[in-house]
GULOVEX-907387 format. One record per residue: residue in three letters; x, y, z of N, C-alpha, C in turn. Coordinates in steps of 0.02 Angstrom, whole numbers, padded with zeros to 5 digits, always signed. Layout:
% GULOVEX-907387
AlaXYZXYZXYZ/...
This chain:
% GULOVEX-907387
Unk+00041-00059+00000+00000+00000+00000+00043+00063+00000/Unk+00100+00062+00064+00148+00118+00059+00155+00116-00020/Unk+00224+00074-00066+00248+00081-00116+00198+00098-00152/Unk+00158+00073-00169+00083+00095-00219+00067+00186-00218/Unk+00044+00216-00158+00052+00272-00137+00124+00300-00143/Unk+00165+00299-00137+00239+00322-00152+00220+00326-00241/Unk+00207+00274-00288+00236+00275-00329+00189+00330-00364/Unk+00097+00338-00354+00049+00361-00377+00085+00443-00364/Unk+00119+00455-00311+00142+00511-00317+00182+00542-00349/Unk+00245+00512-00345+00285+00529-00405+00254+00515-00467/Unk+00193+00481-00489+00169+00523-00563+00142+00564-00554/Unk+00109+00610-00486+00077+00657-00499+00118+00708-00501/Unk+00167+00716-00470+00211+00731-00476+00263+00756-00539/Unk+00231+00712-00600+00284+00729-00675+00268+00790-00699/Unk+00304+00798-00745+00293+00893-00778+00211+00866-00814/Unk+00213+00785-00852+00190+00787-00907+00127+00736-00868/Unk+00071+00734-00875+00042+00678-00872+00027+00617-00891/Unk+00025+00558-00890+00022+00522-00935-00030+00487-00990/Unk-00061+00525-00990-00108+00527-01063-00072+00544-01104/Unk-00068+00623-01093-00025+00658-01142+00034+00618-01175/Unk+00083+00615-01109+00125+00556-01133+00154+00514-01193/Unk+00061+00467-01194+00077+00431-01225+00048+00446-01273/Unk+00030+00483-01287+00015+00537-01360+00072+00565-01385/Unk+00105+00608-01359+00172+00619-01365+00208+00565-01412/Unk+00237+00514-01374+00246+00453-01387+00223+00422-01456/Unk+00175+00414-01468+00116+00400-01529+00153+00439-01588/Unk+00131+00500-01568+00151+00534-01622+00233+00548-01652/Unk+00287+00557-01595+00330+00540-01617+00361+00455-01654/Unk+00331+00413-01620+00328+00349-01677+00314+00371-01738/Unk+00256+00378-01763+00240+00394-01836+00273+00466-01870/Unk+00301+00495-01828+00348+00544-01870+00403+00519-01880/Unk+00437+00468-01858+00498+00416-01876+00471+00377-01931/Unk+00431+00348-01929+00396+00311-01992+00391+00358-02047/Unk+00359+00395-02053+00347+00453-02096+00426+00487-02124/Unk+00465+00467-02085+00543+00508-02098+00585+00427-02139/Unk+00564+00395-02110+00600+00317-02128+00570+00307-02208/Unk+00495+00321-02230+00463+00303-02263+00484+00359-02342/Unk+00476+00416-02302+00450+00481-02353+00532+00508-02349/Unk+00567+00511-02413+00642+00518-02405+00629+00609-02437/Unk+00665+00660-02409+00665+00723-02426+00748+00732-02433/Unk+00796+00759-02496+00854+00745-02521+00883+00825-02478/Unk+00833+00882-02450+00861+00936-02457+00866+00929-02376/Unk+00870+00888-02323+00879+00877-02265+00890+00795-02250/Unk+00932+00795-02192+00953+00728-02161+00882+00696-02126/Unk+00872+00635-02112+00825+00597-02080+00833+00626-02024/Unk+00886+00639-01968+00900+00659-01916+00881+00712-01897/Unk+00906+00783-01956+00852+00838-01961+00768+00843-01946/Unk+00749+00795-01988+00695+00798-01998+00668+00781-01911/Unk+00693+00713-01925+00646+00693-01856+00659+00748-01818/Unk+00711+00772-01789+00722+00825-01736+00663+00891-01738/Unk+00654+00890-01815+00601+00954-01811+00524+00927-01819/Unk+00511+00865-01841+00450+00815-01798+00466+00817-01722/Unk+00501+00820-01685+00498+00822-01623+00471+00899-01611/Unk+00530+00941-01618+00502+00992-01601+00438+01032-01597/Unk+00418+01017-01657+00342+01020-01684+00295+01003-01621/Unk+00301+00919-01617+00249+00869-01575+00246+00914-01494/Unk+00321+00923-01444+00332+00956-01406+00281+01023-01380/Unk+00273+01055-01479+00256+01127-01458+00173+01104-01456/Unk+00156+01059-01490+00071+01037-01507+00040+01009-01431/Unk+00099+00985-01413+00068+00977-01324+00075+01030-01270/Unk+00099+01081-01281+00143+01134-01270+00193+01111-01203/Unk+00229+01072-01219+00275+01034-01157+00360+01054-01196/Unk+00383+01079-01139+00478+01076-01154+00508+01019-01153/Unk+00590+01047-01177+00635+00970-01189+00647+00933-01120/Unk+00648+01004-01075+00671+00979-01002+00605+00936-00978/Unk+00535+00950-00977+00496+00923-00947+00486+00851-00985/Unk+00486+00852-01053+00485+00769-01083+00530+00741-01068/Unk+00608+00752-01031+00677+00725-01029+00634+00699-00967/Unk+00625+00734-00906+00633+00701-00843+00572+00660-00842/Unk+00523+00670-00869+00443+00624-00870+00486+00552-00906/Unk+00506+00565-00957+00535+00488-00994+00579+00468-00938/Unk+00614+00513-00908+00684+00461-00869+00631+00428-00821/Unk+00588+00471-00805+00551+00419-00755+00535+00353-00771/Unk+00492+00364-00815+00467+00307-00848+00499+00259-00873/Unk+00579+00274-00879+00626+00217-00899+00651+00192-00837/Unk+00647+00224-00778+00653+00187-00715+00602+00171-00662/Unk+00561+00167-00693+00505+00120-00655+00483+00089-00710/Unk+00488+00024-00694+00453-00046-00752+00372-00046-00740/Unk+00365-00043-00679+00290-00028-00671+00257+00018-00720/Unk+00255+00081-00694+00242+00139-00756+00249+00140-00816/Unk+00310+00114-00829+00330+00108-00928+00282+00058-00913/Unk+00238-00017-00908+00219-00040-00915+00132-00009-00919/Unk+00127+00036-00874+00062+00066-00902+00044+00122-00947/Unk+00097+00158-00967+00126+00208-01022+00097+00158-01071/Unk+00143+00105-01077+00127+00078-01147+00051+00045-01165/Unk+00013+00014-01090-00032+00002-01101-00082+00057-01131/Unk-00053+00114-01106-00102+00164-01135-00073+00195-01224/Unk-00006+00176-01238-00011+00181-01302-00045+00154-01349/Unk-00030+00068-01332-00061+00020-01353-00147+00041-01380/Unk-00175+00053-01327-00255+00081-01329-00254+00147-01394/Unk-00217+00180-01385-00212+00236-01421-00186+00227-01504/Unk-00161+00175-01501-00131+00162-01557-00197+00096-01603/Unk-00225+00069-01558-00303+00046-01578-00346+00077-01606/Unk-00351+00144-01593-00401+00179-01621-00403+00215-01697/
């Protein structure tokens, strides 16, 4: 019950929530696809995606700093990345 409560906090706790998140998420996938897929000769893949990021960032209106520390979270708790993705998963259903 403690750890459960501990952990519910530190997500409330993130810059980002995790809906958003995994929208975030979503959409940067398919801007890698879209960059992998759709070749443009007058910029690098790397370019590109970087300004698909930037883009996605400003459409949620969230910074680099607040997506950096929400992801580090989520890469150190297995729990959470495990419900992140459940909620991509759903999102990516529709």
């Amino acid at each position: 019950m403690v750890v459960s409560c501990a952990k519910n906090a530190a997500e409330a706790d993130l810059p980002i929530k995790q809906e958003t998140m995994a929208h975030i998420i979503f959409d940067m996938q398919k801007a890698k696809a879209i960059v992998a897929v759709v070749k443009d000769t007058l910029a690098s893949d790397q370019t590109r995606l970087q300004d698909f990021r930037k883009g996605i960032l400003q459409k949620y209106n969230v910074n680099q700093a607040d997506f950096d520390k929400t992801w580090d979270y989520y890469l150190n708790h297995s729990s959470a990345m495990d419900s992140l993705l459940l909620k991509l998963s759903l999102i990516s259903e529709k």
